[in-house]
ZADRENTOR-707683 format. One record per residue (C-alpha): residue in three letters; chain; x, y, z. Coordinates in steps of 0.25 Angstrom, whole numbers. Example, Ala and Ser with C-alpha at 12.3 -4.5 7.8 and 13.67 -1.06 7.14 Angstrom:
BEGIN
<rec ala; A; <49; -18; 31>>
<rec ser; A; <55; -4; 29>>
//
This chain:
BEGIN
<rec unk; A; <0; 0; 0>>
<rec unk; A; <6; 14; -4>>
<rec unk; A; <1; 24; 6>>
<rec unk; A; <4; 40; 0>>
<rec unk; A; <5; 49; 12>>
<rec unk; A; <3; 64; 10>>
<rec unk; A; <9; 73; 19>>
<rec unk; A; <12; 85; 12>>
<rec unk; A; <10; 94; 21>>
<rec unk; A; <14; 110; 25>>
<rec unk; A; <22; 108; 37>>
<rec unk; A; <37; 111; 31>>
<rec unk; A; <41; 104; 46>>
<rec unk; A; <36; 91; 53>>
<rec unk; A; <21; 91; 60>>
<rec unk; A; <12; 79; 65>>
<rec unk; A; <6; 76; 50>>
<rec unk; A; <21; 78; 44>>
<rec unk; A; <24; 67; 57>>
<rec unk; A; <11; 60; 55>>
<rec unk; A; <13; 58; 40>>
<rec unk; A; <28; 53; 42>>
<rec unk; A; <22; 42; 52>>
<rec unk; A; <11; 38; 42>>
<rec unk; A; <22; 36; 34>>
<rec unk; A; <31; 28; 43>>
<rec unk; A; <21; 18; 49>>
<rec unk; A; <14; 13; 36>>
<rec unk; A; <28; 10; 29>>
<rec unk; A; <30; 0; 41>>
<rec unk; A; <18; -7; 35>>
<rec unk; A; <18; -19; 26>>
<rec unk; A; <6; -15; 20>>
<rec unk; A; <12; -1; 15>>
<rec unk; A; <22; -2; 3>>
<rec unk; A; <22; 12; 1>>
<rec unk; A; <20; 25; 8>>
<rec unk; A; <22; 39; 0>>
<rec unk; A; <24; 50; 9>>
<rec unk; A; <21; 65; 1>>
<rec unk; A; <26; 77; 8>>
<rec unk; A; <29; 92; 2>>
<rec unk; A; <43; 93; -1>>
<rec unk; A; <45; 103; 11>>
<rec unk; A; <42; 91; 21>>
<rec unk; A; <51; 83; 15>>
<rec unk; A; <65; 87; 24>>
<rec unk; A; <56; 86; 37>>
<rec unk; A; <50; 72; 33>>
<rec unk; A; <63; 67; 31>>
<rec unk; A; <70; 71; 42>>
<rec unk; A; <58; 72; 54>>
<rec unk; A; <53; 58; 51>>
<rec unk; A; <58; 43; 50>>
<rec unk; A; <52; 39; 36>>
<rec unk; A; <61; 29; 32>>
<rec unk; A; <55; 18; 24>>
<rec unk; A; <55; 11; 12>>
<rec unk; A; <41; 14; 11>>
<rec unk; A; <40; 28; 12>>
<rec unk; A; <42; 37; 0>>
<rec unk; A; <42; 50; -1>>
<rec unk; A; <33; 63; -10>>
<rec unk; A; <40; 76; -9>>
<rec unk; A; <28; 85; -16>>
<rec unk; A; <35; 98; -21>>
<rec unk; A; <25; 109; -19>>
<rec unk; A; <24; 121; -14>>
<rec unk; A; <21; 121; 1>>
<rec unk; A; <7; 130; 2>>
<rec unk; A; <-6; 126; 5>>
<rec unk; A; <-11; 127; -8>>
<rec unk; A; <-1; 120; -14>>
<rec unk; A; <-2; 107; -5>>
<rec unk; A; <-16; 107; -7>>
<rec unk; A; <-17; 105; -21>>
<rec unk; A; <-6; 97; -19>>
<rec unk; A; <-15; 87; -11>>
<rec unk; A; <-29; 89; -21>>
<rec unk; A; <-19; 87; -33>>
<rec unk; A; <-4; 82; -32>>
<rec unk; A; <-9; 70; -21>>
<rec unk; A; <-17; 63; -30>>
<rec unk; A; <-8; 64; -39>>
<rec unk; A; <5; 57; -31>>
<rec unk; A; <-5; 47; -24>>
<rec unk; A; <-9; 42; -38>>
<rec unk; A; <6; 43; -44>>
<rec unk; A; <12; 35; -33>>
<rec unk; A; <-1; 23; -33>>
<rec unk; A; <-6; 27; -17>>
<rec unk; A; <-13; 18; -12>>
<rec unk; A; <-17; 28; -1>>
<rec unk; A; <-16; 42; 1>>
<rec unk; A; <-14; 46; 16>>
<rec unk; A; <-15; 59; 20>>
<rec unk; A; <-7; 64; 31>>
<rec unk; A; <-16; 76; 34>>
<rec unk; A; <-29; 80; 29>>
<rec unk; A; <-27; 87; 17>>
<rec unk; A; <-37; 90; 4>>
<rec unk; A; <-37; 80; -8>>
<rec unk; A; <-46; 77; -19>>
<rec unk; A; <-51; 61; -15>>
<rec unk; A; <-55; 60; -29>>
<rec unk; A; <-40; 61; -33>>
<rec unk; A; <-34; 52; -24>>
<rec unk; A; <-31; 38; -31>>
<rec unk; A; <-30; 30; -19>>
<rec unk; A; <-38; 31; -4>>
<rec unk; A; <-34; 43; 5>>
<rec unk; A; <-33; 43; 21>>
<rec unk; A; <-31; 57; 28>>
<rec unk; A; <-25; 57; 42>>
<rec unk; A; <-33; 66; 51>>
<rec unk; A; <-24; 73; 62>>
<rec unk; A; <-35; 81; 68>>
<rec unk; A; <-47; 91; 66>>
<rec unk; A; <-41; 104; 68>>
<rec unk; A; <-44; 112; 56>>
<rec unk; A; <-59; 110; 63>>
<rec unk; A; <-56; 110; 78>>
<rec unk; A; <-42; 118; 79>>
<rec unk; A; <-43; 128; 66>>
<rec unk; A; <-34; 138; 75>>
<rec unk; A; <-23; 130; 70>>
<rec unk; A; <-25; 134; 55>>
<rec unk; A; <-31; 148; 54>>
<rec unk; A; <-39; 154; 46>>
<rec unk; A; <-43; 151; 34>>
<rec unk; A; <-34; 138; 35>>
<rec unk; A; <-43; 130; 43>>
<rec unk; A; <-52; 132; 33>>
<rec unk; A; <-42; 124; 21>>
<rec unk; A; <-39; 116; 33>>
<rec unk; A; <-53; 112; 37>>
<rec unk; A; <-55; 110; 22>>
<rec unk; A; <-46; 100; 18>>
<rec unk; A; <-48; 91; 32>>
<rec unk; A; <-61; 91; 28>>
<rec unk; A; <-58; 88; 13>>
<rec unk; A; <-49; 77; 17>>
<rec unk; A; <-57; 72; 28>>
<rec unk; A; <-69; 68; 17>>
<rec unk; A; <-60; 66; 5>>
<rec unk; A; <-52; 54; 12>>
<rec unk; A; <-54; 39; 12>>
<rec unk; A; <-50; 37; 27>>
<rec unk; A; <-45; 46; 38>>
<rec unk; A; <-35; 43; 48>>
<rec unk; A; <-36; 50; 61>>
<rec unk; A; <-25; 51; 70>>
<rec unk; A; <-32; 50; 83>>
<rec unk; A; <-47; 46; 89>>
<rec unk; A; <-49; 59; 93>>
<rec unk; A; <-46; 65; 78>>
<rec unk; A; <-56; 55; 72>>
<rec unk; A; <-66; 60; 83>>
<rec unk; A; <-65; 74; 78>>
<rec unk; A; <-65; 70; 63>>
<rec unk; A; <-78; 63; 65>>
<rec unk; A; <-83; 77; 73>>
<rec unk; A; <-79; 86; 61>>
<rec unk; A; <-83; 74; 49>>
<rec unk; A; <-96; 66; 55>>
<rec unk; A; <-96; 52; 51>>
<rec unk; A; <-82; 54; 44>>
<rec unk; A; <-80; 37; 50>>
<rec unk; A; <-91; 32; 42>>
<rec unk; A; <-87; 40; 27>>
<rec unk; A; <-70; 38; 30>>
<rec unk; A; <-61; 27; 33>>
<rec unk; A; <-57; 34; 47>>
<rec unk; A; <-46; 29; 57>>
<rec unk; A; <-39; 33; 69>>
<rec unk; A; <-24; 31; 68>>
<rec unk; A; <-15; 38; 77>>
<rec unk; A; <-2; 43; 73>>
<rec unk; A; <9; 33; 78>>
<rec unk; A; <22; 36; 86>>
<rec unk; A; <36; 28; 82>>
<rec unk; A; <48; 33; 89>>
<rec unk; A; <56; 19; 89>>
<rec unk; A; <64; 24; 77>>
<rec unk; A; <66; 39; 82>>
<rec unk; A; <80; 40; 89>>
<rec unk; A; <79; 54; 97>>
<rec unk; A; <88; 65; 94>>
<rec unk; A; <89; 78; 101>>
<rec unk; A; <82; 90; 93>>
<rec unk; A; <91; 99; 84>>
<rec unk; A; <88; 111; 92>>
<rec unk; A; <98; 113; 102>>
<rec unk; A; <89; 121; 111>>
<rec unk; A; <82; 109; 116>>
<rec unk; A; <85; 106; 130>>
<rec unk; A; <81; 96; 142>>
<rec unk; A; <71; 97; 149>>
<rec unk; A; <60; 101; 138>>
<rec unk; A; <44; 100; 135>>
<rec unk; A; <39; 96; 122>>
<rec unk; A; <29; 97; 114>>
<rec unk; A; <26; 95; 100>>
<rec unk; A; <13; 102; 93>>
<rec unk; A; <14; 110; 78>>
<rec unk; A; <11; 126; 84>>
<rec unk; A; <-4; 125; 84>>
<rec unk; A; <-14; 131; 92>>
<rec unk; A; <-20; 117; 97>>
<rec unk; A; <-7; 113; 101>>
<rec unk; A; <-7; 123; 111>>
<rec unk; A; <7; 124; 112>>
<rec unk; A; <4; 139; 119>>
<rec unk; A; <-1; 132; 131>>
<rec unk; A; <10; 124; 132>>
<rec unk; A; <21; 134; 132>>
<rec unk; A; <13; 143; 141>>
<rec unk; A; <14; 131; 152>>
<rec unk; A; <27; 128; 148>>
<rec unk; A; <30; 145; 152>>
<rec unk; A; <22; 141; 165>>
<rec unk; A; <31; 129; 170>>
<rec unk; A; <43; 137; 169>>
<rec unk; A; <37; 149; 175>>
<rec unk; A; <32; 142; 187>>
<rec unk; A; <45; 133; 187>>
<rec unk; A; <38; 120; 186>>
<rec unk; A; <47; 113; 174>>
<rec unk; A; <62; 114; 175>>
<rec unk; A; <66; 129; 170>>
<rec unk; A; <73; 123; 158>>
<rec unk; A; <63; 114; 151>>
<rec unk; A; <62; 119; 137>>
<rec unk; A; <48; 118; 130>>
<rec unk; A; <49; 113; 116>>
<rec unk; A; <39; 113; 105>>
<rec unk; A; <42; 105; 94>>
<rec unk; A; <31; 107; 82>>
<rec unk; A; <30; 114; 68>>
<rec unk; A; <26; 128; 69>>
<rec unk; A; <12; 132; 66>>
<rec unk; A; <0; 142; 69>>
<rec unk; A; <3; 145; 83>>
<rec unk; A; <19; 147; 82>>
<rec unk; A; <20; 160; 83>>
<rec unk; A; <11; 160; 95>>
<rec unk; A; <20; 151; 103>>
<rec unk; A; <31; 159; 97>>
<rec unk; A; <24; 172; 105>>
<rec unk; A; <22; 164; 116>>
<rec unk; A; <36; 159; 119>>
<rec unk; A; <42; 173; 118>>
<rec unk; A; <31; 178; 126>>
<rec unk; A; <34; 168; 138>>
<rec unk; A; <49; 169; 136>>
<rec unk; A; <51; 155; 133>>
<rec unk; A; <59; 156; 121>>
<rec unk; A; <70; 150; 127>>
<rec unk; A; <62; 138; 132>>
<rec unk; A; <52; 135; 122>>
<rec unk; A; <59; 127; 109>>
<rec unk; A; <50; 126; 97>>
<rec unk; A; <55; 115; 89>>
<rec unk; A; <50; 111; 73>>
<rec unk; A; <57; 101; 65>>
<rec unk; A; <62; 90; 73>>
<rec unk; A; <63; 76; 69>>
<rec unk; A; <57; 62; 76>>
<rec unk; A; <70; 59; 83>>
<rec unk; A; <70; 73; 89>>
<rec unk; A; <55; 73; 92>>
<rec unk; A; <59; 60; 99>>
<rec unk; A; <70; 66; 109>>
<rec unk; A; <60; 76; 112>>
<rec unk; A; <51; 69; 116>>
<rec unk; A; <60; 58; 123>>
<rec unk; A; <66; 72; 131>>
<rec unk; A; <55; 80; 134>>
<rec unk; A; <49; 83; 147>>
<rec unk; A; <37; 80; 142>>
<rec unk; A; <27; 82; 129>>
<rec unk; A; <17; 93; 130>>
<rec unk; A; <4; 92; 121>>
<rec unk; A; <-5; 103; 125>>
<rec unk; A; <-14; 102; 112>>
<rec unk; A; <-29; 107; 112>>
<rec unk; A; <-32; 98; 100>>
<rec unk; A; <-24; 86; 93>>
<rec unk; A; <-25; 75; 81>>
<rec unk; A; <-18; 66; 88>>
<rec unk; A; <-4; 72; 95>>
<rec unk; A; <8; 64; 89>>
<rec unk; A; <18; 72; 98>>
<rec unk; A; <10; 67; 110>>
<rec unk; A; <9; 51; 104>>
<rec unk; A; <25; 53; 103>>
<rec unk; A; <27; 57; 117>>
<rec unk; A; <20; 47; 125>>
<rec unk; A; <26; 37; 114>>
<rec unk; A; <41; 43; 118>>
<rec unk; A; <36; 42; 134>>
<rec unk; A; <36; 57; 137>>
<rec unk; A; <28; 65; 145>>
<rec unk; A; <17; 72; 140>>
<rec unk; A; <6; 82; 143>>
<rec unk; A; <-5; 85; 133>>
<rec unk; A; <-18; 93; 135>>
<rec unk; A; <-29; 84; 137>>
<rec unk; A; <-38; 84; 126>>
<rec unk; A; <-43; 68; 118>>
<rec unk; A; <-33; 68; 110>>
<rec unk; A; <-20; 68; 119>>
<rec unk; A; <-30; 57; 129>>
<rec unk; A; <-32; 49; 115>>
<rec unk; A; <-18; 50; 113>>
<rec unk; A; <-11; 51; 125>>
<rec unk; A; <-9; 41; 137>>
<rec unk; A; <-7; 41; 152>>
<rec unk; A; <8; 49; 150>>
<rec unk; A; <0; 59; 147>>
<rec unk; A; <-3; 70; 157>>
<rec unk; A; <-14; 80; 150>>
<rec unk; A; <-18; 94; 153>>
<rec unk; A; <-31; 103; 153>>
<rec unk; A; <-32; 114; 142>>
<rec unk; A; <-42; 119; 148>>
<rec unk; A; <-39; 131; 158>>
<rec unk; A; <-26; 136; 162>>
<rec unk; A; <-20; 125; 151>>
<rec unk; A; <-6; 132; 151>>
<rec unk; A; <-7; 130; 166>>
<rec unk; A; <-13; 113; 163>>
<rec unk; A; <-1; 109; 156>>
<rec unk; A; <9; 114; 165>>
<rec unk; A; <3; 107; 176>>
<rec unk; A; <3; 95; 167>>
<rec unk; A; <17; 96; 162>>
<rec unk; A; <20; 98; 177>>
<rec unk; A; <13; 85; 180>>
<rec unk; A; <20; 78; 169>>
<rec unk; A; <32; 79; 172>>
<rec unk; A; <30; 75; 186>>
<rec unk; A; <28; 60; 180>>
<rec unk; A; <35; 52; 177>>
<rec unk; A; <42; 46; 166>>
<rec unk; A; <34; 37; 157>>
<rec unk; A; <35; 24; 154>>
<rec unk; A; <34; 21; 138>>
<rec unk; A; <35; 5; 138>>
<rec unk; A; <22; 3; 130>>
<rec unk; A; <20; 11; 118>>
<rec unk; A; <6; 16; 113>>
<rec unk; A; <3; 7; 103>>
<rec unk; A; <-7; 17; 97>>
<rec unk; A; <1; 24; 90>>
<rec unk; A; <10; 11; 86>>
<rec unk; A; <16; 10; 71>>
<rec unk; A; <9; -1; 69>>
<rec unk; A; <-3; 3; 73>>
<rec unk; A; <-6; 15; 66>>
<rec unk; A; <0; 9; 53>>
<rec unk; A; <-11; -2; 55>>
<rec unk; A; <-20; 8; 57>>
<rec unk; A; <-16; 15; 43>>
<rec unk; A; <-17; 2; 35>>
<rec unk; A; <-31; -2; 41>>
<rec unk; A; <-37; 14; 37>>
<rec unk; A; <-28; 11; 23>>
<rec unk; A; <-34; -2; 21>>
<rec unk; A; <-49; 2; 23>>
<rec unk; A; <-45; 13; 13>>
<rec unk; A; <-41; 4; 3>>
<rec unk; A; <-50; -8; 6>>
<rec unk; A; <-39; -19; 10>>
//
């Protein structure tokens, strides 16, 4: 089976669907029922897929797509140059790493669209206007245009089913959560030179759901009240996004510049030694798809706080210690991150075989298999 992955996509540095795309990648070549899997990216995502993630395999080849990187551009890229390459290469199955628009009618071979999350609906603050509007469009258009859709979380199919009533009994609809493999990742301290023991992490694209403002005001309170060591750095590692210049202001305004590390960039076995190194992991979201920063940590054993909405429950386990956003929350996660540093270490002897290779690539064939009737 020869599976055509299309991850063309804007970012110009690594985010989850860049990482999700790379894992899609990665767990259906360790399939014996895959023979093929073509992964199409812009040519400006090429230096950051090669070097930020593992894709070595026999089975993996590659699509550079020489185009102008502009919305309209990709966009009729997807309606007219997608068809084209699927049809050129003898796909069996197109699969879209994100939603995105395409003319069914095209497409030579079944389509399956990965829904992440519903935010152009339930967080347009993260695209502005008139964005969310496209945005709202082609999730839409993609939602009713594909075969099957894969959703990365319970919660995820939940609030596709609130926004597309009955969408289960018109698509081929699964939930398959994105999976976690760090046995081949050997950790390596980041390039930065700045980054120093002890530190907090987090990991979120700058975005108005992932509250990272919340966060770096309790981080600003901790210190000020003397209740973390007076060197823990806090570092943020994520691409930057609508809400950077925000956090940008908020750092100066706090006087943190010289405590706060922004980090975009780093590769797996860097991501790993940060997480393998960190105090703990904060995730103080509002609203998530699914959360593969926090999946990695309790894979990796860390600590973690995260805000406690039904995602972070769904996803997360007893590691976790959870704060309220509503109230004072600036003042809820410094009391959490306070609590969960007090415990201690955890023990990481039996894996969570939820977010197992194996699984999610068997889960993959049995949506793929529905869509092509074997």
């Amino acid at each position: 089976m020869h599976i055509l992955i299309a991850a063309l996509h804007r970012p110009t540095k690594p985010t989850g669907v860049c990482r999700h795309a790379a894992n899609l990648a990665r767990c259906l070549a360790d399939t014996d029922k895959i023979s093929k899997v073509t992964l199409v990216i812009g040519s400006w995502q090429k230096d950051y897929f090669e070097s930020s993630f593992s894709l070595k395999s026999d089975k993996i080849a590659w699509v550079n797509v020489d185009i102008e990187n502009r919305s309209v551009t990709r966009n009729i890229w997807f309606l007219s140059g997608l068809p084209k390459l699927a049809k050129q290469l003898h796909a069996d199955l197109v699969h879209l790493a994100f939603p995105l628009p395409f003319f069914r009618q095209l497409l030579p071979c079944p389509v399956v669209a990965t829904i992440h999350d519903l935010y152009p609906y339930e967080y347009p603050k993260n695209f502005g206007y008139p964005n969310v509007i496209f945005n709202q469009l082609f999730l839409r258009q993609c939602v009713n245009n594909s075969d099957g859709l894969s959703c990365v979380s319970k919660y995820t199919l939940e609030r596709l089913k609130n926004y597309f009533p009955h969408i289960e009994q018109r698509k081929k609809t699964a939930v398959v959560y994105n999976y976690v493999d760090f046995s081949q990742v050997t950790p390596k301290v980041p390039n930065a030179s700045n980054v120093k023991l002890p530190f907090l992490l987090s990991v979120a694209q700058h975005r108005k759901n992932k509250n990272l403002d919340i966060l770096i005001q309790a981080y600003y309170l901790l210190l000020k009240n003397h209740q973390i060591a007076d060197l823990t750095q806090l570092i943020i590692v994520g691409s930057s996004g609508p809400e950077t210049d925000n956090i940008l202001n908020q750092i100066q305004a706090l006087s943190l510049a010289n405590r706060v590390l922004l980090m975009t960039s780093i590769d797996d076995d860097e991501l790993c030694w940060l997480y393998n190194n960190c105090d703990l992991l904060v995730v103080p979201s509002s609203t998530e798809g699914f959360c593969l920063p926090l999946a990695e940590a309790l894979y990796l054993a860390c600590k973690v706080v995260c805000s406690d909405i039904p995602i972070f429950r769904e996803i997360g386990n007893h590691n976790c210690t959870y704060f309220e956003l509503q109230g004072d929350n600036s003042q809820n996660l410094a009391q959490a991150i306070i609590n969960c540093l007090s415990k201690p270490d955890y023990d990481n002897n039996v894996s969570d075989q939820r977010f197992s290779k194996l699984k999610v690539s068997q889960q993959y064939l049995d949506l793929y298999a529905k869509m092509l009737k074997f």
